[in-house]
N, CA, C and O atoms as a GROMACS GRO file, in nm:
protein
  432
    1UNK      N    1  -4.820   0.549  10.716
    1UNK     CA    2  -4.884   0.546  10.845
    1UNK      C    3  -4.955   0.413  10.868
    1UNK      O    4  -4.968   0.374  10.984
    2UNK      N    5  -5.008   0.333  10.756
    2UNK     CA    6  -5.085   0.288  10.805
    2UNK      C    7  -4.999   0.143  10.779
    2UNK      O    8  -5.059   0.042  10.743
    3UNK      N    9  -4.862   0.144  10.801
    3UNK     CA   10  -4.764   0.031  10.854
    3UNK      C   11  -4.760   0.025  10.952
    3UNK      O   12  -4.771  -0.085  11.006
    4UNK      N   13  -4.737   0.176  11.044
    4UNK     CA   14  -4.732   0.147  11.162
    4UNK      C   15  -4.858   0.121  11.265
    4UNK      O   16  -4.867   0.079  11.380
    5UNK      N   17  -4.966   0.175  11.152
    5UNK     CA   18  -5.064   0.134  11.298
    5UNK      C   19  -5.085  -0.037  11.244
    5UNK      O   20  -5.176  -0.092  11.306
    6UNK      N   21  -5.014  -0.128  11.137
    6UNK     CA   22  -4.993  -0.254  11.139
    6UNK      C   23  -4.925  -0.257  11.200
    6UNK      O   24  -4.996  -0.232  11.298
    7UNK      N   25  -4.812  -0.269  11.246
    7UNK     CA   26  -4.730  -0.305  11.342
    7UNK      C   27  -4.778  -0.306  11.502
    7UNK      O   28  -4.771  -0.399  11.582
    8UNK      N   29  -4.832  -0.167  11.523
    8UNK     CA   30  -4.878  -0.154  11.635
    8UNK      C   31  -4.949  -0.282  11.693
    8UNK      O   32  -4.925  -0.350  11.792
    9UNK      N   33  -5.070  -0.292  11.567
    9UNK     CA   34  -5.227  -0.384  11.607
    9UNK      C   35  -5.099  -0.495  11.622
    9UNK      O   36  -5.089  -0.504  11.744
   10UNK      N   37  -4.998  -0.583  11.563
   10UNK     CA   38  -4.962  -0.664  11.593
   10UNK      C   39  -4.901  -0.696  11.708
   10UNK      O   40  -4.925  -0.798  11.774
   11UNK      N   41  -4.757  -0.540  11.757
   11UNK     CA   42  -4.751  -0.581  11.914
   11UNK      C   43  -4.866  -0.588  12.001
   11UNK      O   44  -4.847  -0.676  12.086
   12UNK      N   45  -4.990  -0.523  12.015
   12UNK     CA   46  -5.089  -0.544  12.055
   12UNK      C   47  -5.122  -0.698  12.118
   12UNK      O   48  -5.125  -0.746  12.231
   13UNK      N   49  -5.147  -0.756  11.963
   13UNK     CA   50  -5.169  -0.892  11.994
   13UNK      C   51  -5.084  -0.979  12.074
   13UNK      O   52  -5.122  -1.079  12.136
   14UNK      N   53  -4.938  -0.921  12.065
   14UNK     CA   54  -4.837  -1.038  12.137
   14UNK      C   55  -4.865  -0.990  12.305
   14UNK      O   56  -4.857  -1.058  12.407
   15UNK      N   57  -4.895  -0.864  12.289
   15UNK     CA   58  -4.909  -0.803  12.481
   15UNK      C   59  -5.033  -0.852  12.493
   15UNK      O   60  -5.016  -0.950  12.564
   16UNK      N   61  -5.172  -0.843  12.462
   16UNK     CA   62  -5.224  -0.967  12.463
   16UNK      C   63  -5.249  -1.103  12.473
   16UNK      O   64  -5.348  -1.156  12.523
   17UNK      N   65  -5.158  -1.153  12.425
   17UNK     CA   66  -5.136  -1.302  12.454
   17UNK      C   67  -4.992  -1.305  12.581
   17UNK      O   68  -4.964  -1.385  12.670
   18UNK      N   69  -4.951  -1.222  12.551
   18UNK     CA   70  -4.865  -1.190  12.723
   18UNK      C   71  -4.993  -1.214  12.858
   18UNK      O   72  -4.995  -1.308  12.937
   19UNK      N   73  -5.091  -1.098  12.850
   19UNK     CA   74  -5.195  -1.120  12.932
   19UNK      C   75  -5.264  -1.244  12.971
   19UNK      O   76  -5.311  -1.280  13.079
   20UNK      N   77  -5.259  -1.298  12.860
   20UNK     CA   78  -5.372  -1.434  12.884
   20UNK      C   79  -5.226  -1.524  12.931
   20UNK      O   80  -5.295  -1.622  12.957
   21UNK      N   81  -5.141  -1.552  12.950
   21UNK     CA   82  -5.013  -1.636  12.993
   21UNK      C   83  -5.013  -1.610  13.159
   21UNK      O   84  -5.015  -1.705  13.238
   22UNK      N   85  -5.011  -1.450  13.207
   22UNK     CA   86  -5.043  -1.404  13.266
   22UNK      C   87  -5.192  -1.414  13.383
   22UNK      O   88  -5.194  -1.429  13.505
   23UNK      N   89  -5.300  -1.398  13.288
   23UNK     CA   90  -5.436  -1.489  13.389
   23UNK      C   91  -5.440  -1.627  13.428
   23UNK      O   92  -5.504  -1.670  13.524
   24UNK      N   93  -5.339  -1.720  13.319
   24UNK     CA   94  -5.322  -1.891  13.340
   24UNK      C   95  -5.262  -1.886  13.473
   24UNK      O   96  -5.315  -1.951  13.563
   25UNK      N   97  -5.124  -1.792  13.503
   25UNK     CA   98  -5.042  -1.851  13.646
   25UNK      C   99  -5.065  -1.725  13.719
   25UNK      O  100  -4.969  -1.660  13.759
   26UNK      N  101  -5.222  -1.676  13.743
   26UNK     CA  102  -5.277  -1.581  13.852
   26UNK      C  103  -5.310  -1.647  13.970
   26UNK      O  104  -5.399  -1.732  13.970
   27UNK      N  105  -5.244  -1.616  14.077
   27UNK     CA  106  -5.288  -1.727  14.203
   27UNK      C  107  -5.424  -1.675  14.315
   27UNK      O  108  -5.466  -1.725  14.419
   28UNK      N  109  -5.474  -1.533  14.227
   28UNK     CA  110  -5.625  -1.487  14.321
   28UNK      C  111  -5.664  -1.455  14.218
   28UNK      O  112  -5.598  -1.434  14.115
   29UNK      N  113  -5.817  -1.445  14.241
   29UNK     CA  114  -5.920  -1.334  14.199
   29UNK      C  115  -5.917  -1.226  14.107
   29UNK      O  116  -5.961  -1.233  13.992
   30UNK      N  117  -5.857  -1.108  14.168
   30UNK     CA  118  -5.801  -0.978  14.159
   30UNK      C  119  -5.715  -0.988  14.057
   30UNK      O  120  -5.728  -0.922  13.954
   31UNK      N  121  -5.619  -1.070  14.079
   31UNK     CA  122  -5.566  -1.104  13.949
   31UNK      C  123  -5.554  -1.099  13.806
   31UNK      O  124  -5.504  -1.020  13.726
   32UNK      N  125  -5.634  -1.240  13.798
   32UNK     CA  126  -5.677  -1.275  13.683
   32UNK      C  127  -5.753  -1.177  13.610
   32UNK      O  128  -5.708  -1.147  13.500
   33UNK      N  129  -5.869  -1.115  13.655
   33UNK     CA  130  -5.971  -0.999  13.643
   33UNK      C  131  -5.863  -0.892  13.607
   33UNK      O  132  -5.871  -0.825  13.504
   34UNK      N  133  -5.804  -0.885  13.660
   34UNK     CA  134  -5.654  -0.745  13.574
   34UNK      C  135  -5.628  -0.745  13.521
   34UNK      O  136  -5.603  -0.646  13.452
   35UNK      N  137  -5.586  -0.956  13.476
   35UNK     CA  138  -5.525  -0.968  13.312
   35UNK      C  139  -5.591  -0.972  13.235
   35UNK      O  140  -5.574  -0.914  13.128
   36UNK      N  141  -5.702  -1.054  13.268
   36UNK     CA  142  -5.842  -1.075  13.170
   36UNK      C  143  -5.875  -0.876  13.076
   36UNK      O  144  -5.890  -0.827  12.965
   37UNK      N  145  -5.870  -0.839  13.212
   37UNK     CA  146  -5.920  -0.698  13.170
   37UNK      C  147  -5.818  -0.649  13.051
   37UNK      O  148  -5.860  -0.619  12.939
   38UNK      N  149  -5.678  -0.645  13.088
   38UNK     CA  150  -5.588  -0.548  12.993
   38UNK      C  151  -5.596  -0.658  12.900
   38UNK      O  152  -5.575  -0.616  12.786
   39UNK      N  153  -5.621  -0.795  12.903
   39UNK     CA  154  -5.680  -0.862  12.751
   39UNK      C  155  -5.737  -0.812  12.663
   39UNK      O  156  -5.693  -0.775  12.554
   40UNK      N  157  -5.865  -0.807  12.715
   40UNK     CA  158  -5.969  -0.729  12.679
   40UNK      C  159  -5.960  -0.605  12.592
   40UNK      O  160  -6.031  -0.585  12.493
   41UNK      N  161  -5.858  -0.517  12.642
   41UNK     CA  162  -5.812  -0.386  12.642
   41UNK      C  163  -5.742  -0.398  12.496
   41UNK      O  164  -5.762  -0.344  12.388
   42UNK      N  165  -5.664  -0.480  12.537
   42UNK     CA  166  -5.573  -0.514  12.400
   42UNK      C  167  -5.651  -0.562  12.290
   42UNK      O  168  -5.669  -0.502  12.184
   43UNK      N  169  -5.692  -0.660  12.320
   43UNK     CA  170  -5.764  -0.721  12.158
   43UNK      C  171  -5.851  -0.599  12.131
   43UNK      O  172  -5.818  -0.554  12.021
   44UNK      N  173  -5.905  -0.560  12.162
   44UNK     CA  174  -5.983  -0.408  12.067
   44UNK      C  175  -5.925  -0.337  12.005
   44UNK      O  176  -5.950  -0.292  11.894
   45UNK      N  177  -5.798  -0.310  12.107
   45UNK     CA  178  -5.732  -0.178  12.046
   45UNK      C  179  -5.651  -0.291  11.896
   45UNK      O  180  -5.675  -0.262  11.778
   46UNK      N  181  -5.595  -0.366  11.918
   46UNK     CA  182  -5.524  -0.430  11.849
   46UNK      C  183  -5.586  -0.467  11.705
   46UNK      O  184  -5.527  -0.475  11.597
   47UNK      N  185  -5.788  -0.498  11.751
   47UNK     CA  186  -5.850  -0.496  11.621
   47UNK      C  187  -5.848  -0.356  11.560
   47UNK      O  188  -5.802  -0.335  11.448
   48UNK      N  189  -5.896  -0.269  11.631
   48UNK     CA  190  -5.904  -0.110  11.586
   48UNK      C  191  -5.781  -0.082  11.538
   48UNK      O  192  -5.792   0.002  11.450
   49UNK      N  193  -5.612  -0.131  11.566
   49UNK     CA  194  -5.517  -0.080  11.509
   49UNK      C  195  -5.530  -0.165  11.324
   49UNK      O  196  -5.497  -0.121  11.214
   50UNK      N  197  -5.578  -0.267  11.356
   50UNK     CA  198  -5.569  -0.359  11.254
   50UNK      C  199  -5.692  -0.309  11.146
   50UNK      O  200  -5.667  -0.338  11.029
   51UNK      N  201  -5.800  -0.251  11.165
   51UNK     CA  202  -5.879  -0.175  11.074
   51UNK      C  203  -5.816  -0.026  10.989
   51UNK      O  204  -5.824  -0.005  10.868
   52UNK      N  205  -5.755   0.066  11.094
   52UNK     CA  206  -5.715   0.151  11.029
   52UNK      C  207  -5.595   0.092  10.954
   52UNK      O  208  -5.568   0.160  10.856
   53UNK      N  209  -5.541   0.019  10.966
   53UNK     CA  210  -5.390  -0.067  10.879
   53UNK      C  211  -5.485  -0.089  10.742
   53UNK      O  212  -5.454  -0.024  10.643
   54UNK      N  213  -5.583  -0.166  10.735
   54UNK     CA  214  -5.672  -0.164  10.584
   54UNK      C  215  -5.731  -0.086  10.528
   54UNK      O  216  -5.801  -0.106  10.428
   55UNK      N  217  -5.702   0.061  10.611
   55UNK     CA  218  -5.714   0.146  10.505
   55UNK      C  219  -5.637   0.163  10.407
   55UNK      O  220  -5.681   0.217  10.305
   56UNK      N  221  -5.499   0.119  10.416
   56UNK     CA  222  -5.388   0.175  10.357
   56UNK      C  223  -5.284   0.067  10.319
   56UNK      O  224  -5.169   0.064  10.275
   57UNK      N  225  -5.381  -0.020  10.357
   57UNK     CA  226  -5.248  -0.191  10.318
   57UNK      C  227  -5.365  -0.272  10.288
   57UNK      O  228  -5.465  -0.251  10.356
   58UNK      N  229  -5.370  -0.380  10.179
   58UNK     CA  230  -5.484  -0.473  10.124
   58UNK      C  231  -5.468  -0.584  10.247
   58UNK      O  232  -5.364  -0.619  10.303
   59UNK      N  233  -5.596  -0.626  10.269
   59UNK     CA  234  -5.645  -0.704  10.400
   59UNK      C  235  -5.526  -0.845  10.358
   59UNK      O  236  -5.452  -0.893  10.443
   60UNK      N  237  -5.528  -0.884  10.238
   60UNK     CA  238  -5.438  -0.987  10.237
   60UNK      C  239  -5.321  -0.997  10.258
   60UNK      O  240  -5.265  -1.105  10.274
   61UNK      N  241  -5.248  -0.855  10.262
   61UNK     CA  242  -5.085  -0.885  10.338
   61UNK      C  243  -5.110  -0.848  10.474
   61UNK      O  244  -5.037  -0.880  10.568
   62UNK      N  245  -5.232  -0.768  10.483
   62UNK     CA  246  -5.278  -0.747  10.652
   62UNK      C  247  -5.265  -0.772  10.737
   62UNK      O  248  -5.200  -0.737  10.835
   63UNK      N  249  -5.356  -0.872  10.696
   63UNK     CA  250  -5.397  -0.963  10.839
   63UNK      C  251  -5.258  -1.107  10.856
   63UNK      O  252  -5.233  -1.159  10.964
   64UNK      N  253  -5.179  -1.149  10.709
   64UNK     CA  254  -5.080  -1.208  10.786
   64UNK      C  255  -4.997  -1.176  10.851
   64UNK      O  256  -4.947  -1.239  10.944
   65UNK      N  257  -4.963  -1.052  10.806
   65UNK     CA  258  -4.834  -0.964  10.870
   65UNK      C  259  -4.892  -0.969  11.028
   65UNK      O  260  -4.806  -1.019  11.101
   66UNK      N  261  -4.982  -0.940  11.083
   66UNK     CA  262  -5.137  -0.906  11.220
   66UNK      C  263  -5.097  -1.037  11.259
   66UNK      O  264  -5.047  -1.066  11.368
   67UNK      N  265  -5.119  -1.110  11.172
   67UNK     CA  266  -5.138  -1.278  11.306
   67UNK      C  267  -4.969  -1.317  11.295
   67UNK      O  268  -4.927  -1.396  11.379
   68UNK      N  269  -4.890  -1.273  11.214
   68UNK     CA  270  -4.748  -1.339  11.211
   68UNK      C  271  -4.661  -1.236  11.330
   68UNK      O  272  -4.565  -1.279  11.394
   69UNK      N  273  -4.711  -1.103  11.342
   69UNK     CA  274  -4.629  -1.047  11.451
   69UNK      C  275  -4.693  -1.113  11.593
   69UNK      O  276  -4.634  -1.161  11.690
   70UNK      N  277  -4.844  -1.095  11.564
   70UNK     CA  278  -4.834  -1.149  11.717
   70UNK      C  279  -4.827  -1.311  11.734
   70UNK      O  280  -4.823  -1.337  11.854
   71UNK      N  281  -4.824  -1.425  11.654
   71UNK     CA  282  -4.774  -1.548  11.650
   71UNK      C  283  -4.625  -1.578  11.685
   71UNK      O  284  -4.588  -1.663  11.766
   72UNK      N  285  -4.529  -1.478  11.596
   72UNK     CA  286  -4.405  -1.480  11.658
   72UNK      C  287  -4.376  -1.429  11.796
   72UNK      O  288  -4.304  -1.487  11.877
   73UNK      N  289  -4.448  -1.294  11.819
   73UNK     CA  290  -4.439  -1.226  11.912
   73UNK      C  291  -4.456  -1.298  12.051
   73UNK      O  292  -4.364  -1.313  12.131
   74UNK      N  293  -4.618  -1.352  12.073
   74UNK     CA  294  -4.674  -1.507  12.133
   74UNK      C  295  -4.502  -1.627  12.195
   74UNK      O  296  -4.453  -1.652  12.306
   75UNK      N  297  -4.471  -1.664  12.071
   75UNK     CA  298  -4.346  -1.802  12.076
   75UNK      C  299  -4.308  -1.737  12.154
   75UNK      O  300  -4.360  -1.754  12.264
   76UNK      N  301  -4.213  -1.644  12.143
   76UNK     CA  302  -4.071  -1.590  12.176
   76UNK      C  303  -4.149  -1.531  12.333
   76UNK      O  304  -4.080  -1.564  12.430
   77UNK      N  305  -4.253  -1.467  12.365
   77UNK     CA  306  -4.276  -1.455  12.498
   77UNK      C  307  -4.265  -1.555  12.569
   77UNK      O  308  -4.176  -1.550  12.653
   78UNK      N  309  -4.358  -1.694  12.558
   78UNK     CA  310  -4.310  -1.819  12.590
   78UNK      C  311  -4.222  -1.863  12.583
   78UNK      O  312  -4.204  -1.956  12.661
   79UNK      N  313  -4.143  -1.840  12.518
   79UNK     CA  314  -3.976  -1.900  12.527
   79UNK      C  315  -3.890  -1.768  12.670
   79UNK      O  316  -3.826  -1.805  12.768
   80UNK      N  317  -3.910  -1.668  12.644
   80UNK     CA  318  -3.835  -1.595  12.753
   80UNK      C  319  -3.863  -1.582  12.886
   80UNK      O  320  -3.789  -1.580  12.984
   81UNK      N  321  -4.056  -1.569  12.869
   81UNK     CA  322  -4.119  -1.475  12.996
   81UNK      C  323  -4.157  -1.629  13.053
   81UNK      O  324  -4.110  -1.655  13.164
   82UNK      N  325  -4.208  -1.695  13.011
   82UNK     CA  326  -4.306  -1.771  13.069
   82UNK      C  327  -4.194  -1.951  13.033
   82UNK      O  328  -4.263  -2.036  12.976
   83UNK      N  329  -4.099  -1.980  13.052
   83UNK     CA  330  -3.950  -2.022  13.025
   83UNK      C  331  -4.057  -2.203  12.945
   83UNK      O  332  -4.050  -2.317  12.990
   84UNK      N  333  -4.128  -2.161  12.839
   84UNK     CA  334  -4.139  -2.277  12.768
   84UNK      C  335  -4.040  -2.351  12.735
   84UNK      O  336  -3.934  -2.287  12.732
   85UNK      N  337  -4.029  -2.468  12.706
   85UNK     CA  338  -3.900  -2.550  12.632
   85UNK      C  339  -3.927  -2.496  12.491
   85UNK      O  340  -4.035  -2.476  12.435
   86UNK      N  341  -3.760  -2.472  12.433
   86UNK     CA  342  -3.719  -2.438  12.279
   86UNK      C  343  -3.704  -2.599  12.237
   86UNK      O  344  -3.667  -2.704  12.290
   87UNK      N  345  -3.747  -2.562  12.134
   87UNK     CA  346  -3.703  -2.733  12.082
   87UNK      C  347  -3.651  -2.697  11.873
   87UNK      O  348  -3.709  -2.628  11.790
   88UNK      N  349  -3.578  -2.746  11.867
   88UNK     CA  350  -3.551  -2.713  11.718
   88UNK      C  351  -3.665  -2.723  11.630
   88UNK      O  352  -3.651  -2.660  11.524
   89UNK      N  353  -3.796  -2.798  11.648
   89UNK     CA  354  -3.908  -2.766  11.562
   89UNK      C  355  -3.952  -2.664  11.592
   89UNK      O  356  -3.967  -2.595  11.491
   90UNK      N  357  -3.992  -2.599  11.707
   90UNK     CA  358  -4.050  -2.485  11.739
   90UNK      C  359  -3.938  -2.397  11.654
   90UNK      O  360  -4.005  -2.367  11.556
   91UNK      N  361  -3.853  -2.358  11.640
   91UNK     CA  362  -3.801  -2.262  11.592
   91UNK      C  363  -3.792  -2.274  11.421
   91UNK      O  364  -3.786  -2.184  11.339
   92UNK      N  365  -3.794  -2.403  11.404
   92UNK     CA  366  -3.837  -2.437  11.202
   92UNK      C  367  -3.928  -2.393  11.202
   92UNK      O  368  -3.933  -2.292  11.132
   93UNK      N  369  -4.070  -2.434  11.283
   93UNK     CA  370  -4.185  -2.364  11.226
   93UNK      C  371  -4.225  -2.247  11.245
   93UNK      O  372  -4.322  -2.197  11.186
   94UNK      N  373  -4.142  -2.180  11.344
   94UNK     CA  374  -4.153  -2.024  11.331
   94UNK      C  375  -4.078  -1.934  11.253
   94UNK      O  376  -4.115  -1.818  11.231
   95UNK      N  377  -3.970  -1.984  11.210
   95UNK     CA  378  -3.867  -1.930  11.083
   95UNK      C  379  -3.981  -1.971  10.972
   95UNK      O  380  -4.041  -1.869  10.937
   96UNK      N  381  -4.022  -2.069  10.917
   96UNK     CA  382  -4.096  -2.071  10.761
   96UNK      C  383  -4.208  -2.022  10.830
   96UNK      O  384  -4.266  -1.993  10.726
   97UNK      N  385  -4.305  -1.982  10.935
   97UNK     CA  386  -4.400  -1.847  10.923
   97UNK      C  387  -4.356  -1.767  10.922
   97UNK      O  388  -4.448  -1.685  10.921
   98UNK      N  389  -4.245  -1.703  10.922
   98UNK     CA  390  -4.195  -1.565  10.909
   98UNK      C  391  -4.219  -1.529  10.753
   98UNK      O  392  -4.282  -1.448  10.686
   99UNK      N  393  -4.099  -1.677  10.730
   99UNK     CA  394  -4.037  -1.632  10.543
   99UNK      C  395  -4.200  -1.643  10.495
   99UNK      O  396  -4.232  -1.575  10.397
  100UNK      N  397  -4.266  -1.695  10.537
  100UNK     CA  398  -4.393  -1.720  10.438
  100UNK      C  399  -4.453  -1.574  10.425
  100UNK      O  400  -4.472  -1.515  10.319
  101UNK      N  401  -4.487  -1.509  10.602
  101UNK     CA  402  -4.504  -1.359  10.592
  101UNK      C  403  -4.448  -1.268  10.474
  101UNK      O  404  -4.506  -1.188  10.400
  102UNK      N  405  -4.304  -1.310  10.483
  102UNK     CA  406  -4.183  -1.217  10.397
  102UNK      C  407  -4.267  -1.268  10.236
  102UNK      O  408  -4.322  -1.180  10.168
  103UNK      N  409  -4.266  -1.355  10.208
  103UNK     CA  410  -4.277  -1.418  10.061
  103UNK      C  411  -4.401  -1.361  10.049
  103UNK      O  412  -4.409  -1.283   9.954
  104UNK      N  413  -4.508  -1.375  10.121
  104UNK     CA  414  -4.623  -1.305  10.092
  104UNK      C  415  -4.637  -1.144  10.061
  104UNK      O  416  -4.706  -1.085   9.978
  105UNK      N  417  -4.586  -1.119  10.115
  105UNK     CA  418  -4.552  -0.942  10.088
  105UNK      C  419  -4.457  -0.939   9.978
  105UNK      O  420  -4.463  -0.826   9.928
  106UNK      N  421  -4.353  -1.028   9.904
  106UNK     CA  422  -4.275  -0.980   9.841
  106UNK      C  423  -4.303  -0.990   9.704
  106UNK      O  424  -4.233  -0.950   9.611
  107UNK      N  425  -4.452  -1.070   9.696
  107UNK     CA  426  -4.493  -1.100   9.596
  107UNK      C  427  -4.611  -1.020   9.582
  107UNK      O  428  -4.647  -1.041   9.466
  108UNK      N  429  -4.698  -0.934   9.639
  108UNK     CA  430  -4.771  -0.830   9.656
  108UNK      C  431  -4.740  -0.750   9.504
  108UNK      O  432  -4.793  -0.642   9.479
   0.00000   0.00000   0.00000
């Protein structure tokens, strides 16, 4: 169980950082205050998913696995939703944070 409420806290973070991409190209008020808000919304729940995950997983494969889903999660929104330029470094340095994720857990 307490993989998936890691996983969870991590999509969390990437719909989170969806939000804040989201308040940058808000063109009112009302807006921004919506995204800001389900920001808001998210990073709590996303910490709270990420506390119950250390009950049951050691904080040190934790929290990379936590910042590597929503770091990858983050790129790849910017590359689809929000049409960043891909460039072949962006994708080296997000392949060796992955494997590093992977290597870190496999050595656990």
């Amino acid at each position: 169980m307490s993989w998936i409420f890691l996983i969870a806290a991590g999509l969390c973070e990437t719909a989170f950082t969806f939000c804040l991409g989201k308040a940058k190209i808000s063109t009112d008020d009302a807006q921004w205050w919506a995204w800001i808000s389900a920001f808001g919304v998210l990073y709590v729940l996303s910490a709270v998913l990420l506390a119950k995950a250390v009950q049951g997983i050691s904080v040190g494969i934790a929290y990379p696995v936590w910042t590597g889903i929503g770091a990858v999660g983050a790129v790849l929104i910017s590359f689809l939703v929000f049409k960043e330029p891909v460039s072949f470094w962006k994708i080296f340095f997000l392949t060796t944070l992955i494997a590093s994720v992977v290597g870190l857990k496999s050595v656990e």
